[in-house]
N, C-alpha and C positions, 0 to 999 in steps of 0.2 A: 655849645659843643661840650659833652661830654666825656673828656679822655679819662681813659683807667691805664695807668702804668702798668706794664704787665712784666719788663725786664732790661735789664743793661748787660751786656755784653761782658762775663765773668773776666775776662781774658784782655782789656784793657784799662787801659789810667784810669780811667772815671774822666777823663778831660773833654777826649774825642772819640765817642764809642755807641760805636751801632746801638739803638734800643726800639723796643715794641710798643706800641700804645695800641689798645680797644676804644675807637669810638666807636660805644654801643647802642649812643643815639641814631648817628647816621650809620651803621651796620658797617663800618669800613677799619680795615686795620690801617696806622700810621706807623712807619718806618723809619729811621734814622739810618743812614750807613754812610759807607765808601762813596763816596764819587767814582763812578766806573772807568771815565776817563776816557779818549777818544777812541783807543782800540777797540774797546769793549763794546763800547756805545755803536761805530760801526758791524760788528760782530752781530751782535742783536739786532738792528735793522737790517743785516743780511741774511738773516735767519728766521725772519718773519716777511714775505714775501707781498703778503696781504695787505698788512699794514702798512708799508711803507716807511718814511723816514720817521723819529720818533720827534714829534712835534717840541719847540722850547720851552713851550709851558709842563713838559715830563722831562723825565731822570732817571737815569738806572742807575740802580745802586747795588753795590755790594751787601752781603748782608753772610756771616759767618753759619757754616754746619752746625756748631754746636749753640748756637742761639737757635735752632730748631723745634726745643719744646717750648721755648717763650712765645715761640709764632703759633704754635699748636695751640696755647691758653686762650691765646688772643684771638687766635680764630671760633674755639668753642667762645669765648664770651661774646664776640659778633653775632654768632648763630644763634646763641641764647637773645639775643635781644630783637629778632628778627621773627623768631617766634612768638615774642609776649603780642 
């Protein structure tokens, strides 16, 4: 596994704080957030009809507006490795 840091979440401790990673081996972005928590977590499987409940081995997570261009790098750096 090849992770590349791409950001930490300007706006907390540095303790407990949403961040980005590019694996750009396996072309996937890695997330760090919030625990969504149960409202939310219902909210999202009422909201996606298709899918159904969202299985124990997934998570929704929070993840902050303004960490938006961290997700953007790390998305170009997926795509860049998807192409080589």
């Amino acid at each position: 596994m090849a992770l590349r840091f791409v950001g930490i979440d300007p706006n907390t401790d540095h303790d407990h704080c949403p961040t980005v990673w590019a694996d750009e081996e396996a072309g996937e972005l890695v997330l760090q957030g919030w625990t969504a928590g149960p409202e939310l977590r219902a909210a999202c499987e009422s909201n996606t009809p298709a899918n159904g409940p969202i299985p124990d081995s997934e998570e929704v997570i929070r993840i902050p507006a303004r960490m938006v261009p961290m997700i953007r790098k790390a998305c170009d750096a997926v795509e860049r490795s998807a192409v080589q």
